[in-house]
PDB file of N, H, CA, C and O in Angstrom:
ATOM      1  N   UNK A   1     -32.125  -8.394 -44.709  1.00  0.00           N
ATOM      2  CA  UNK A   1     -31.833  -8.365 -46.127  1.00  0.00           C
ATOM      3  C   UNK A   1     -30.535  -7.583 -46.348  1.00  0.00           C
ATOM      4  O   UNK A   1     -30.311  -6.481 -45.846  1.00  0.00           O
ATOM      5  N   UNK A   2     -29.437  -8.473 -47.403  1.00  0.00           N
ATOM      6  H   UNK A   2     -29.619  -9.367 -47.811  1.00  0.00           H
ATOM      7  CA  UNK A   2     -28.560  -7.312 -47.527  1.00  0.00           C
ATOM      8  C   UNK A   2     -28.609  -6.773 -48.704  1.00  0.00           C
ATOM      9  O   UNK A   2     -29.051  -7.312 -49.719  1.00  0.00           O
ATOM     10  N   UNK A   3     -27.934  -5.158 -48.559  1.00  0.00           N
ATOM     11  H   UNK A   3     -27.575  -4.721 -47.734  1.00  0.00           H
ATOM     12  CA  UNK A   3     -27.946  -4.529 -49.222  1.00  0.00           C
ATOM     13  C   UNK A   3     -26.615  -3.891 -49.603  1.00  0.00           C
ATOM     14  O   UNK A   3     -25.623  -3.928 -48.876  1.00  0.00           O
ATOM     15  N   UNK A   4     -26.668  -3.286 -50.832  1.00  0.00           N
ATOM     16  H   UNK A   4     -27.474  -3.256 -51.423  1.00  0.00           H
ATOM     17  CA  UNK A   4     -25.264  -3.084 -51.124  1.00  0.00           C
ATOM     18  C   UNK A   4     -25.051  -1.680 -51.618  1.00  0.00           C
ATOM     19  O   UNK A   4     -25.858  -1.409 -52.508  1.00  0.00           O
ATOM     20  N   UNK A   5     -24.222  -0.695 -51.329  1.00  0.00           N
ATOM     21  H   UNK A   5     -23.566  -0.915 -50.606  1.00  0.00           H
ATOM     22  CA  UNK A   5     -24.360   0.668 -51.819  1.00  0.00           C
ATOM     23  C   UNK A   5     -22.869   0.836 -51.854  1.00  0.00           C
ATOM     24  O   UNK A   5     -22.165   0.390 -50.948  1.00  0.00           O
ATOM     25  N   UNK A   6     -22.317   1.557 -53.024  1.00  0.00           N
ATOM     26  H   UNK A   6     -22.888   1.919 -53.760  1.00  0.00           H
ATOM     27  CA  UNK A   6     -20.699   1.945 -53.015  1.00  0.00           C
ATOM     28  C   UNK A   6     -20.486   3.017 -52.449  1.00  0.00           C
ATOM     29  O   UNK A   6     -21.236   3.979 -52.282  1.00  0.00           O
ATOM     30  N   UNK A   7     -19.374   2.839 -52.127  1.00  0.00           N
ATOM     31  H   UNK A   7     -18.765   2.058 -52.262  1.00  0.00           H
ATOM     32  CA  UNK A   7     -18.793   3.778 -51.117  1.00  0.00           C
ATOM     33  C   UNK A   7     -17.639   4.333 -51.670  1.00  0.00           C
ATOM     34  O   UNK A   7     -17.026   3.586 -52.433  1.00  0.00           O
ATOM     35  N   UNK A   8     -16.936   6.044 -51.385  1.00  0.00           N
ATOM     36  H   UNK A   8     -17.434   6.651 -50.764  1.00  0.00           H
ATOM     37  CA  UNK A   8     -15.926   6.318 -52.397  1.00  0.00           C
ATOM     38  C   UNK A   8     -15.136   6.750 -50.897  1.00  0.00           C
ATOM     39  O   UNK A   8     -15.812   7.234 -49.989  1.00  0.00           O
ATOM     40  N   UNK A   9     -13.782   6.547 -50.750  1.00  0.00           N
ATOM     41  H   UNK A   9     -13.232   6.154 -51.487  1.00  0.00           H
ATOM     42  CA  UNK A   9     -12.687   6.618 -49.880  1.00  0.00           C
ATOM     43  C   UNK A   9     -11.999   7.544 -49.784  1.00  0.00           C
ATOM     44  O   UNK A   9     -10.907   7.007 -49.600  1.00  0.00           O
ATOM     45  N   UNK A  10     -11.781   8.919 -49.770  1.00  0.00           N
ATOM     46  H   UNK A  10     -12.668   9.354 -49.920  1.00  0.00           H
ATOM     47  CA  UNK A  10     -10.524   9.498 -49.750  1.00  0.00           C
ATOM     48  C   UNK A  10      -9.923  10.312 -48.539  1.00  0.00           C
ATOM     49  O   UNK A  10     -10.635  10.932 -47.749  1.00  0.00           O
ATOM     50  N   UNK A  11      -8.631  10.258 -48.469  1.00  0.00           N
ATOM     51  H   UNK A  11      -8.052   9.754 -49.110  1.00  0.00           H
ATOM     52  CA  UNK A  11      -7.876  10.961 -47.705  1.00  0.00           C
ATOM     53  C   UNK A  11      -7.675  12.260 -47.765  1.00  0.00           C
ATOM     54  O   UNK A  11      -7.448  12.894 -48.795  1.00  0.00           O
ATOM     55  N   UNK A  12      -7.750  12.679 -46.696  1.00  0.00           N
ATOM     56  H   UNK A  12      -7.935  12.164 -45.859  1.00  0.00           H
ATOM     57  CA  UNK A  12      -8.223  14.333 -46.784  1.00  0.00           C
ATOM     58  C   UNK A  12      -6.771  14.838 -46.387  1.00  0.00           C
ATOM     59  O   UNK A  12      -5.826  14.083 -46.155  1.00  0.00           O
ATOM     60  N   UNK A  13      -6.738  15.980 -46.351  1.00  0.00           N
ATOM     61  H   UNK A  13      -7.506  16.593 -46.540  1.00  0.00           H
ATOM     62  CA  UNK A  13      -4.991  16.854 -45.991  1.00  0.00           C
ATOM     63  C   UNK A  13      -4.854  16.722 -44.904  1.00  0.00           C
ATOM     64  O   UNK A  13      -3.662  16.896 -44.650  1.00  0.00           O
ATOM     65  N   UNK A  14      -5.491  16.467 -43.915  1.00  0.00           N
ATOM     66  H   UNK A  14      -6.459  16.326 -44.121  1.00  0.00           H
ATOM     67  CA  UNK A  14      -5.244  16.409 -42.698  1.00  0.00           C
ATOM     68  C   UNK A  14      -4.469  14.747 -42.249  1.00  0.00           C
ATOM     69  O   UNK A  14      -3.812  14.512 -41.235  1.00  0.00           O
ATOM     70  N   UNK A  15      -4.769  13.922 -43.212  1.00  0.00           N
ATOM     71  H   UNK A  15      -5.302  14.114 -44.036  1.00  0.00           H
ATOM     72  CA  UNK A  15      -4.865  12.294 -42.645  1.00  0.00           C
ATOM     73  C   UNK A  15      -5.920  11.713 -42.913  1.00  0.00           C
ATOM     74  O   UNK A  15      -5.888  10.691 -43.598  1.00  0.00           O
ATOM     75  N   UNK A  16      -6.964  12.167 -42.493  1.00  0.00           N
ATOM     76  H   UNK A  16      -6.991  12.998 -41.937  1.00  0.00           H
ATOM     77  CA  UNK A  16      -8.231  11.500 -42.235  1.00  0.00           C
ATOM     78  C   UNK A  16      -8.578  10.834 -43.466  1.00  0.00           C
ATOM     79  O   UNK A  16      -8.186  11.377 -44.499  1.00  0.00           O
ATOM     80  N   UNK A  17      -9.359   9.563 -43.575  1.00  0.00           N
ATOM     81  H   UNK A  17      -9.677   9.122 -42.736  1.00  0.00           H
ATOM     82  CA  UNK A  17     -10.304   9.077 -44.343  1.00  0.00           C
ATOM     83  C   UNK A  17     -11.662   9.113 -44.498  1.00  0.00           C
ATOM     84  O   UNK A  17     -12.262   8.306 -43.788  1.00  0.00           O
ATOM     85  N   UNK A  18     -12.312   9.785 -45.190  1.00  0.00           N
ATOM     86  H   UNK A  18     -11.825  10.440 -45.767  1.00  0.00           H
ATOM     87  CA  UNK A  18     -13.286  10.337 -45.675  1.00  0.00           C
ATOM     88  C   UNK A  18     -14.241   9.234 -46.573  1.00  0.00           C
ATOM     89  O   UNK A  18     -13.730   8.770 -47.592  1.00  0.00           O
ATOM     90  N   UNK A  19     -15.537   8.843 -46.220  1.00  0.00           N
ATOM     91  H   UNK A  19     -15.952   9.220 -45.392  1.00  0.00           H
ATOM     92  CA  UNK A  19     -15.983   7.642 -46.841  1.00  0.00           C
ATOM     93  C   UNK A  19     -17.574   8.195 -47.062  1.00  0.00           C
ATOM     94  O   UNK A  19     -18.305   8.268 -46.075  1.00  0.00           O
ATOM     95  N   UNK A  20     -18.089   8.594 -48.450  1.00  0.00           N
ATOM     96  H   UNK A  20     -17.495   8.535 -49.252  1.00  0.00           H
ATOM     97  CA  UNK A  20     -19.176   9.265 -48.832  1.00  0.00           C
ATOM     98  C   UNK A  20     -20.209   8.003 -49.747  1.00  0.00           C
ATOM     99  O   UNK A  20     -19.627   7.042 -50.251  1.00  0.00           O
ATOM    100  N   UNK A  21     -21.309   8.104 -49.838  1.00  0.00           N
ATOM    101  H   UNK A  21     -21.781   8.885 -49.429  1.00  0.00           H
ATOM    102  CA  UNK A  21     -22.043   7.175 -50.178  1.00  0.00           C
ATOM    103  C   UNK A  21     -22.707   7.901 -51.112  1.00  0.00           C
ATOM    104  O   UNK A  21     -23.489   8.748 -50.679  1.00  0.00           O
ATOM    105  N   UNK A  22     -22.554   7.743 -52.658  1.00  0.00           N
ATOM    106  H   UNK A  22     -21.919   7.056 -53.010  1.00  0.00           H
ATOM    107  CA  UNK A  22     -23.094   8.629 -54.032  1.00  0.00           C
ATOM    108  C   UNK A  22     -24.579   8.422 -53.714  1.00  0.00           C
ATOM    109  O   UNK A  22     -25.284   9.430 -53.731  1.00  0.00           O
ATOM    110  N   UNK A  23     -25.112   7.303 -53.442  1.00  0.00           N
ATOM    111  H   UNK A  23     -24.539   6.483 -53.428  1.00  0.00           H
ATOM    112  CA  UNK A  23     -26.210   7.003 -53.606  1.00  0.00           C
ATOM    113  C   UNK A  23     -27.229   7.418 -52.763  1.00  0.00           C
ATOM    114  O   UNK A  23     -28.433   7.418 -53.017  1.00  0.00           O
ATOM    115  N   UNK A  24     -26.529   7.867 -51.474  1.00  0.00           N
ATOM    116  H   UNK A  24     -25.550   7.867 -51.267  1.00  0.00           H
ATOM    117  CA  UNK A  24     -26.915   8.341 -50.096  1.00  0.00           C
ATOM    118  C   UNK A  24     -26.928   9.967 -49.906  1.00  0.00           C
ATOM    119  O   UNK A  24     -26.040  10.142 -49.072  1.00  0.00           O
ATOM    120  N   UNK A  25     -27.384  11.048 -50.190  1.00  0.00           N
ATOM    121  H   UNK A  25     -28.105  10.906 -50.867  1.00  0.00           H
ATOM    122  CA  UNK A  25     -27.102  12.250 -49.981  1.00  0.00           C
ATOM    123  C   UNK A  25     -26.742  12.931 -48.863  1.00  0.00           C
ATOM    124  O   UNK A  25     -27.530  13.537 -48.137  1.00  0.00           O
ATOM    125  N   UNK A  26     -25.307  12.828 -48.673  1.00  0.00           N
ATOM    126  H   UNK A  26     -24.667  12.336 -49.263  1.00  0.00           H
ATOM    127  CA  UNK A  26     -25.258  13.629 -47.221  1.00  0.00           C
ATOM    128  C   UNK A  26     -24.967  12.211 -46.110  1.00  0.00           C
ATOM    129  O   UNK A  26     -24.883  12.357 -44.891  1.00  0.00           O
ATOM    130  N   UNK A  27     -24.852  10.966 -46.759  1.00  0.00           N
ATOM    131  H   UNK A  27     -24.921  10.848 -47.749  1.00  0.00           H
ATOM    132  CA  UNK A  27     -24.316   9.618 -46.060  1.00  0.00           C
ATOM    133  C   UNK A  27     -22.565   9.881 -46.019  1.00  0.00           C
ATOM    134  O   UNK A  27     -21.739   9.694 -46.912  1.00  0.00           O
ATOM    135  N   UNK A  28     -22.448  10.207 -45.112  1.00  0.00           N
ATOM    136  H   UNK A  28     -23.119  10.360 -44.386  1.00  0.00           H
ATOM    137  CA  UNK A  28     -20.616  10.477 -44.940  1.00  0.00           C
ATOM    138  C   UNK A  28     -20.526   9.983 -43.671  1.00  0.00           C
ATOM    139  O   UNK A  28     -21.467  10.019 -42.878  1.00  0.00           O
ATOM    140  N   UNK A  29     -18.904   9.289 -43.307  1.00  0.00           N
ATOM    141  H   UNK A  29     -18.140   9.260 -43.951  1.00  0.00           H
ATOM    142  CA  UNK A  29     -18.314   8.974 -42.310  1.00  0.00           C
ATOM    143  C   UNK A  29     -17.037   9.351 -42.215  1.00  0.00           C
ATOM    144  O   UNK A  29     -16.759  10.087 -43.161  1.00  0.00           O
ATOM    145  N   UNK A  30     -16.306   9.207 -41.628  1.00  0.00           N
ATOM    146  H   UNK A  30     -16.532   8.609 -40.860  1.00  0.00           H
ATOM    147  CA  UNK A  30     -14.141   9.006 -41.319  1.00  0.00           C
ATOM    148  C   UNK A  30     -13.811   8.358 -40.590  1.00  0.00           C
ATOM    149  O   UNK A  30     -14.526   8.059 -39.633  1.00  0.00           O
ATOM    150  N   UNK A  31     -12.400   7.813 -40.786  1.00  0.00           N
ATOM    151  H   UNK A  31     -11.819   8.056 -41.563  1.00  0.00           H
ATOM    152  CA  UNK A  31     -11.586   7.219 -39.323  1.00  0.00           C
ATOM    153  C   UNK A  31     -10.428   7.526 -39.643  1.00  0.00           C
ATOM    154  O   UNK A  31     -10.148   8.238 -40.607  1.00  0.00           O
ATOM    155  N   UNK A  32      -9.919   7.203 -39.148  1.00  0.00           N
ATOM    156  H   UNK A  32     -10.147   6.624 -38.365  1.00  0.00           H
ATOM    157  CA  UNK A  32      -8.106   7.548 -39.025  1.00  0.00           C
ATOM    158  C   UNK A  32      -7.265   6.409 -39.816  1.00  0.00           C
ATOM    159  O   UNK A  32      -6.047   6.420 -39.991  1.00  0.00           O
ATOM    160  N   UNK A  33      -8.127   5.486 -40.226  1.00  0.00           N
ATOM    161  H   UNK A  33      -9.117   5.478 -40.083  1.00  0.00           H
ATOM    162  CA  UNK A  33      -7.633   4.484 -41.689  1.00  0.00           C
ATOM    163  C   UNK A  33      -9.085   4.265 -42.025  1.00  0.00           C
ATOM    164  O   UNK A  33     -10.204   4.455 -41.549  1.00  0.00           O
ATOM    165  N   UNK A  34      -8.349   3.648 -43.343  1.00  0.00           N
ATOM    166  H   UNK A  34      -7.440   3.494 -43.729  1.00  0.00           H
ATOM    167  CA  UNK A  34      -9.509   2.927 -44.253  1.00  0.00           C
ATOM    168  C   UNK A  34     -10.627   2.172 -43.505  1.00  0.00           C
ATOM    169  O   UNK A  34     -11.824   2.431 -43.377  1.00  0.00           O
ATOM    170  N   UNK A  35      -9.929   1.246 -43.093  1.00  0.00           N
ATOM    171  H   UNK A  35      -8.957   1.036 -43.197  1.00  0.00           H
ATOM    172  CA  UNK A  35     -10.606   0.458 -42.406  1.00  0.00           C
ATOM    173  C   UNK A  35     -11.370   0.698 -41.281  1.00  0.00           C
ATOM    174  O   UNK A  35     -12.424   0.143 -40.972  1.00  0.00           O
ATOM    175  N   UNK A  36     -10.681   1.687 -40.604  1.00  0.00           N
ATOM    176  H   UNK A  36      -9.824   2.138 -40.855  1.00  0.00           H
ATOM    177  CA  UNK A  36     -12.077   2.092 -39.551  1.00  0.00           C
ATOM    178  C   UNK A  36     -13.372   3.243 -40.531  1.00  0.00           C
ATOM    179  O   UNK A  36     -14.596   3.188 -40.408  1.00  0.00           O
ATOM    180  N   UNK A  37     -12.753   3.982 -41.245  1.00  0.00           N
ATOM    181  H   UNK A  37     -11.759   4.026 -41.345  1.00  0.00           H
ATOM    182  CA  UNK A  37     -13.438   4.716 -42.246  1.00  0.00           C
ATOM    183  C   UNK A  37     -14.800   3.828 -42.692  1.00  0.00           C
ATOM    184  O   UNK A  37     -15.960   4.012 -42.324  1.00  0.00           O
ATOM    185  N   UNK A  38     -14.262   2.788 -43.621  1.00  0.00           N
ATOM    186  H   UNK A  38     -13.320   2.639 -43.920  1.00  0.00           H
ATOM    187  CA  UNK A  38     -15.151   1.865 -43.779  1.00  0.00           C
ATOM    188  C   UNK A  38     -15.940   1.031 -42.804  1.00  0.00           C
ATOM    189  O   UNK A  38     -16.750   0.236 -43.281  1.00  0.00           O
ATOM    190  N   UNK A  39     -15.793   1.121 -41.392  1.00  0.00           N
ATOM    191  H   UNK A  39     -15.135   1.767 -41.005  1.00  0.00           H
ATOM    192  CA  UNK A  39     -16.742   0.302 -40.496  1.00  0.00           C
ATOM    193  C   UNK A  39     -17.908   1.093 -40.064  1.00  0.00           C
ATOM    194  O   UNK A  39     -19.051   0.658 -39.929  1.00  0.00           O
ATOM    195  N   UNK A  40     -17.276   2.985 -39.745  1.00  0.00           N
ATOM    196  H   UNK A  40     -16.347   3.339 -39.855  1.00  0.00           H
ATOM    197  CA  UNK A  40     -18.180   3.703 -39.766  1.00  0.00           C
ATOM    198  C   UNK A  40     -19.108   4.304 -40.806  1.00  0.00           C
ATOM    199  O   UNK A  40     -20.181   4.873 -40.604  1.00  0.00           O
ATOM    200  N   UNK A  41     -18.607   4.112 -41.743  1.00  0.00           N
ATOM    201  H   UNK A  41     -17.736   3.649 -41.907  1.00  0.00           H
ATOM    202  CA  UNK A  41     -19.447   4.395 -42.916  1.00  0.00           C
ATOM    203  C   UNK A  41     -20.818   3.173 -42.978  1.00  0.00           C
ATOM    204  O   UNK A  41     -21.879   3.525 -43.492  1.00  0.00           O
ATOM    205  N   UNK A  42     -20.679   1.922 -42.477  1.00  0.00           N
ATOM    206  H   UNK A  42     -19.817   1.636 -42.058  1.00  0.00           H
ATOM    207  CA  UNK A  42     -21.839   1.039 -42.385  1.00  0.00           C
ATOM    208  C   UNK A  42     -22.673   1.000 -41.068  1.00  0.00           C
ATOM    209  O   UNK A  42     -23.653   0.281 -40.872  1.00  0.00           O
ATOM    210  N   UNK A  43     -22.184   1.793 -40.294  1.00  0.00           N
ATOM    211  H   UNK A  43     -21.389   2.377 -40.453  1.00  0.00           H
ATOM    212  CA  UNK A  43     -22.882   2.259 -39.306  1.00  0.00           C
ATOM    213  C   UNK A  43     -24.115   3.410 -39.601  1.00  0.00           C
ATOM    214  O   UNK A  43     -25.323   3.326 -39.381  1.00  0.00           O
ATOM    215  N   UNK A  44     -23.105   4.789 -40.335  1.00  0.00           N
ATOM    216  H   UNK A  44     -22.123   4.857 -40.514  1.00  0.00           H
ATOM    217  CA  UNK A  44     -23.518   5.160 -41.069  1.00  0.00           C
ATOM    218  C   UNK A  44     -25.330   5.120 -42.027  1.00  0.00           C
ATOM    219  O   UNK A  44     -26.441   5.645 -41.962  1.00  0.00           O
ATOM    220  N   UNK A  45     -24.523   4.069 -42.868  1.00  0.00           N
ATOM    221  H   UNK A  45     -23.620   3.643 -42.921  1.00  0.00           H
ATOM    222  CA  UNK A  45     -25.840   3.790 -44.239  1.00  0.00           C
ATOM    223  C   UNK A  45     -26.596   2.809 -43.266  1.00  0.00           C
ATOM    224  O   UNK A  45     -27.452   2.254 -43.954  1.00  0.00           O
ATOM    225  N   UNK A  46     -26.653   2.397 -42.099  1.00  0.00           N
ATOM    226  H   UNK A  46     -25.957   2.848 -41.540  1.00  0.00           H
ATOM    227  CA  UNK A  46     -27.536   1.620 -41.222  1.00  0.00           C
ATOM    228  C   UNK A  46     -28.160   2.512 -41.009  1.00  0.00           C
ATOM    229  O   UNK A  46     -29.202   2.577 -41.659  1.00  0.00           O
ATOM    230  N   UNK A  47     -27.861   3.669 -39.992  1.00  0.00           N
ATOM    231  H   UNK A  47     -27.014   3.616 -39.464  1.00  0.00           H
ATOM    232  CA  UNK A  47     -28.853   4.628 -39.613  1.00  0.00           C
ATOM    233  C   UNK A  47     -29.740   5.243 -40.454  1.00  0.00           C
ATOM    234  O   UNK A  47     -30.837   5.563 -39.997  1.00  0.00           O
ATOM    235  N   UNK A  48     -29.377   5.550 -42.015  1.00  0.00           N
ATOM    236  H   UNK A  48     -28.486   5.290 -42.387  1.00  0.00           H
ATOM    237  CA  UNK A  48     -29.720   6.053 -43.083  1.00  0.00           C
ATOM    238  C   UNK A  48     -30.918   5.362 -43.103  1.00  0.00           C
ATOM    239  O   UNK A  48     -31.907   5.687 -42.446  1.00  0.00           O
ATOM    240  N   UNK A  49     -30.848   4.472 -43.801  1.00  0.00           N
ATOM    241  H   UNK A  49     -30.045   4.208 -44.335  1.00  0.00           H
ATOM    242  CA  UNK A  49     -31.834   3.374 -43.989  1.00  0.00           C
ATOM    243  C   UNK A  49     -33.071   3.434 -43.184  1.00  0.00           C
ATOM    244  O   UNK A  49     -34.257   3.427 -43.515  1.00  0.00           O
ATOM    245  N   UNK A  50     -32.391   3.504 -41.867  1.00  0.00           N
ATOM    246  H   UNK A  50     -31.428   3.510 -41.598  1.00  0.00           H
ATOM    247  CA  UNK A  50     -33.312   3.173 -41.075  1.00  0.00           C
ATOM    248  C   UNK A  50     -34.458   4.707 -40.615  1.00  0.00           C
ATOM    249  O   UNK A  50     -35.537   4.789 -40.027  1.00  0.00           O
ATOM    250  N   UNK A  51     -33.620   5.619 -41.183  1.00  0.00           N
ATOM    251  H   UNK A  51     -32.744   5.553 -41.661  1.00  0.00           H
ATOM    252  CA  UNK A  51     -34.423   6.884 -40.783  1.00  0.00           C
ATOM    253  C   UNK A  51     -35.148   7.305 -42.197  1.00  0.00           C
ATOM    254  O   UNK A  51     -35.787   8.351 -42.081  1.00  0.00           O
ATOM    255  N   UNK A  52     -35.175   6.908 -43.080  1.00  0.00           N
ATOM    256  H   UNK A  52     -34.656   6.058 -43.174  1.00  0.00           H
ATOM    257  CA  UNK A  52     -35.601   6.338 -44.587  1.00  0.00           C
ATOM    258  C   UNK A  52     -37.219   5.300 -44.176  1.00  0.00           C
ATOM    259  O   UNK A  52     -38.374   5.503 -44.550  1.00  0.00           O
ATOM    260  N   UNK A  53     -36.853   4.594 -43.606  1.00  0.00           N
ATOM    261  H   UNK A  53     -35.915   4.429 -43.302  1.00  0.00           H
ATOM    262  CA  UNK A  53     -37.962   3.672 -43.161  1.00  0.00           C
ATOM    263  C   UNK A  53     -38.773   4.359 -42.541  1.00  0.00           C
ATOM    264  O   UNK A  53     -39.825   4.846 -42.954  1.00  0.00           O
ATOM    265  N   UNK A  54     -38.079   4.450 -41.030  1.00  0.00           N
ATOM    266  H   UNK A  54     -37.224   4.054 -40.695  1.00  0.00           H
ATOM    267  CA  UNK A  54     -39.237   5.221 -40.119  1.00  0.00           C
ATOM    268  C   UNK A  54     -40.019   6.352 -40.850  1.00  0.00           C
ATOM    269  O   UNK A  54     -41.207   6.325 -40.529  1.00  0.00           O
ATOM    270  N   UNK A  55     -39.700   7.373 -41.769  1.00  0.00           N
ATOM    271  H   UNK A  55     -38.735   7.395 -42.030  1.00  0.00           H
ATOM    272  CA  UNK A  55     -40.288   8.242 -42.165  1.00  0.00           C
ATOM    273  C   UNK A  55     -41.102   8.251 -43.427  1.00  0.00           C
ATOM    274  O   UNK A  55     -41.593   9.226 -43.996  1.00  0.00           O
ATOM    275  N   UNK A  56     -41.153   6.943 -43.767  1.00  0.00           N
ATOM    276  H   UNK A  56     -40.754   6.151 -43.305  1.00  0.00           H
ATOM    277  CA  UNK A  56     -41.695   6.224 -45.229  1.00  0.00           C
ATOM    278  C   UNK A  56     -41.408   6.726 -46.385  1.00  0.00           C
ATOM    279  O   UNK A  56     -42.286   6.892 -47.232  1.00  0.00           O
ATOM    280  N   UNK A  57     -40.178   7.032 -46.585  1.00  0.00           N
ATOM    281  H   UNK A  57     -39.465   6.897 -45.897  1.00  0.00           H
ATOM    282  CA  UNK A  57     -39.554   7.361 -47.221  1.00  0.00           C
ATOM    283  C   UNK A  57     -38.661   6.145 -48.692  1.00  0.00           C
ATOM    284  O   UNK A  57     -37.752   5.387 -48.357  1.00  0.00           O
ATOM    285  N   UNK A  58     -38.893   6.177 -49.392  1.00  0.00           N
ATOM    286  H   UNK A  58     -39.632   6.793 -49.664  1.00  0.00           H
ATOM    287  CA  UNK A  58     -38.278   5.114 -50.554  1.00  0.00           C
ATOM    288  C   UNK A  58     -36.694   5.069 -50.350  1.00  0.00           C
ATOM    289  O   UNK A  58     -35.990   6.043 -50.081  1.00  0.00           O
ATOM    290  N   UNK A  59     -36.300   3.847 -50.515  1.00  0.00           N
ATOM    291  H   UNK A  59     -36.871   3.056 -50.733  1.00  0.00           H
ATOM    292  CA  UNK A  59     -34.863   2.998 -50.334  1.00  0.00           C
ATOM    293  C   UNK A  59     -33.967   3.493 -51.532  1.00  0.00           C
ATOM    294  O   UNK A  59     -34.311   3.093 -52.644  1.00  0.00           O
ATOM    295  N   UNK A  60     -33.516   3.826 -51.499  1.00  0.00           N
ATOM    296  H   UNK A  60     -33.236   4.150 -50.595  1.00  0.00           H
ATOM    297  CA  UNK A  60     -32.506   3.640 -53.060  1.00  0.00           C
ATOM    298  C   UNK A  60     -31.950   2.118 -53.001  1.00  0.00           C
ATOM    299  O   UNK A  60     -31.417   1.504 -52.077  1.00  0.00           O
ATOM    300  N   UNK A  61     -32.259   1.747 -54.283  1.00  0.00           N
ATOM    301  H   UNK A  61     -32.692   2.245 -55.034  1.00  0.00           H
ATOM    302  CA  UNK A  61     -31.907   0.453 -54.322  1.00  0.00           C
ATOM    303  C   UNK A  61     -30.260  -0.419 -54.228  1.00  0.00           C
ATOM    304  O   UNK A  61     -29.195   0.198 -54.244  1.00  0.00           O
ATOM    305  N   UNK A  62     -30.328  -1.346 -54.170  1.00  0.00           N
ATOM    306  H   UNK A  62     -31.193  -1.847 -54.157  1.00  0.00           H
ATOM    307  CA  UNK A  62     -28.991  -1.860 -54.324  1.00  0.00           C
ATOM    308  C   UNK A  62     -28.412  -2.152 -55.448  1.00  0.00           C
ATOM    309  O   UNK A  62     -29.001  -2.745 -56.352  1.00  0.00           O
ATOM    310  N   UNK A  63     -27.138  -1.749 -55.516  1.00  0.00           N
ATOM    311  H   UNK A  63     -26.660  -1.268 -54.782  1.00  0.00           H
ATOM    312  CA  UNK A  63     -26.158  -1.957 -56.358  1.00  0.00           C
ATOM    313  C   UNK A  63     -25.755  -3.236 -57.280  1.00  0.00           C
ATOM    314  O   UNK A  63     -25.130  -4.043 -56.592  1.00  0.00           O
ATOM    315  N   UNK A  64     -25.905  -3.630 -58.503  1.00  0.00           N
ATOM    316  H   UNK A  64     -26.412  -2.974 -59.061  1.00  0.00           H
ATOM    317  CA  UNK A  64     -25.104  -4.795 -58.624  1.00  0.00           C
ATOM    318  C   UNK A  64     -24.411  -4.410 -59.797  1.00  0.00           C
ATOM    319  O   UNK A  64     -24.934  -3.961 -60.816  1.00  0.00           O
ATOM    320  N   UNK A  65     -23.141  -4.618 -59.589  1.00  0.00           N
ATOM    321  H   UNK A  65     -22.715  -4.983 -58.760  1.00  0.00           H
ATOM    322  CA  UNK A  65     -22.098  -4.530 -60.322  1.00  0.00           C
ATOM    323  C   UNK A  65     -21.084  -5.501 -59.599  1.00  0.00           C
ATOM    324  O   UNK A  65     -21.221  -6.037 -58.499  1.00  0.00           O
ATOM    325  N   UNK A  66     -19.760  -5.619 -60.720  1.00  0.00           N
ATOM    326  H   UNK A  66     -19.648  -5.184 -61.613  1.00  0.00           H
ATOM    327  CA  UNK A  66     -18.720  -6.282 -60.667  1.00  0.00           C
ATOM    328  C   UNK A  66     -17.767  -5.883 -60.775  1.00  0.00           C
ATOM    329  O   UNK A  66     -17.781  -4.930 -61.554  1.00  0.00           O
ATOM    330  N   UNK A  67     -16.224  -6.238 -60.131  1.00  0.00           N
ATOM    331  H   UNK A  67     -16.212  -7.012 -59.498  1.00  0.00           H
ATOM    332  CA  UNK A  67     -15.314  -5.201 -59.879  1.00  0.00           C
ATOM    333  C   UNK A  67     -14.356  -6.402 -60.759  1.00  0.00           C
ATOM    334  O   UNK A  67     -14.510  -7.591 -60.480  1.00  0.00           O
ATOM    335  N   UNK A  68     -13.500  -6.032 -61.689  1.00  0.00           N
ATOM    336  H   UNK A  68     -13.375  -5.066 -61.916  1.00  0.00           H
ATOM    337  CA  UNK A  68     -12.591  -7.048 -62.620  1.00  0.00           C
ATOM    338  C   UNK A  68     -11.154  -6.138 -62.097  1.00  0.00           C
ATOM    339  O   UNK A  68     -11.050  -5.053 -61.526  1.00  0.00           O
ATOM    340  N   UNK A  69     -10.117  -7.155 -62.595  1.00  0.00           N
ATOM    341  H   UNK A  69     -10.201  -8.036 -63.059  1.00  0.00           H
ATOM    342  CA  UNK A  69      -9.061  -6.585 -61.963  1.00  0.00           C
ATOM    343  C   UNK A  69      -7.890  -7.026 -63.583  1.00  0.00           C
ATOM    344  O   UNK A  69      -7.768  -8.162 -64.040  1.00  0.00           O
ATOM    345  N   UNK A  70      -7.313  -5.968 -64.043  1.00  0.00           N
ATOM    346  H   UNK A  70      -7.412  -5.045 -63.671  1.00  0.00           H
ATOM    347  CA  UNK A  70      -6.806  -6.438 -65.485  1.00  0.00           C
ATOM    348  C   UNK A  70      -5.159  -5.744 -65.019  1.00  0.00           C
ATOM    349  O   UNK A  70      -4.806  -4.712 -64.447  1.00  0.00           O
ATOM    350  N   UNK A  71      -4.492  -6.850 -65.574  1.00  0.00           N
ATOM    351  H   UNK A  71      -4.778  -7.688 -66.039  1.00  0.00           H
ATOM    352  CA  UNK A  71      -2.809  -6.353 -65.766  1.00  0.00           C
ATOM    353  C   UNK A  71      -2.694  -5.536 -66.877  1.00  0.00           C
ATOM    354  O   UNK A  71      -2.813  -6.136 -67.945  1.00  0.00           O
ATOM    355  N   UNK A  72      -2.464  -4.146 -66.950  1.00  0.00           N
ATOM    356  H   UNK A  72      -2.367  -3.659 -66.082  1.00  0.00           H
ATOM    357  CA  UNK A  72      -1.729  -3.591 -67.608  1.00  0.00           C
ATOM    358  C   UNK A  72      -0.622  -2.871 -67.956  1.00  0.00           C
ATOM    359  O   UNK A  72      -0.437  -2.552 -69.130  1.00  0.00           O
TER     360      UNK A  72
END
């Protein structure tokens, strides 16, 4: 099943990318770009999940929202 949780991105003073999950307490990852940032961060909310399960613990649900993109 997929699931969907937002993720917030930022670059730290050092370089690094920093990728935290609001919905996840303490769900954090990095990489040295975005993009690896973001691959480990779903590695990440995998393990989450899954240690959520094993311990019968409740899911936070998934996200649905829509992202619009406006010229101003």
């Amino acid at each position: 099943m997929k699931r969907y949780y937002r993720v917030s991105i930022e670059q730290d003073e050092d370089g690094a990318f920093i990728a935290s999950v609001p919905d996840l307490p303490g769900c954090i990852s990095d990489g040295k770009s975005r993009k690896e940032a973001l691959k480990n961060v779903k590695d990440a909310i995998a393990g989450y999940l899954a240690s959520l399960k094993k311990h019968k613990e409740p899911t936070p649900p998934s996200i649905k929202e829509e992202v619009v993109v406006v010229n101003a």
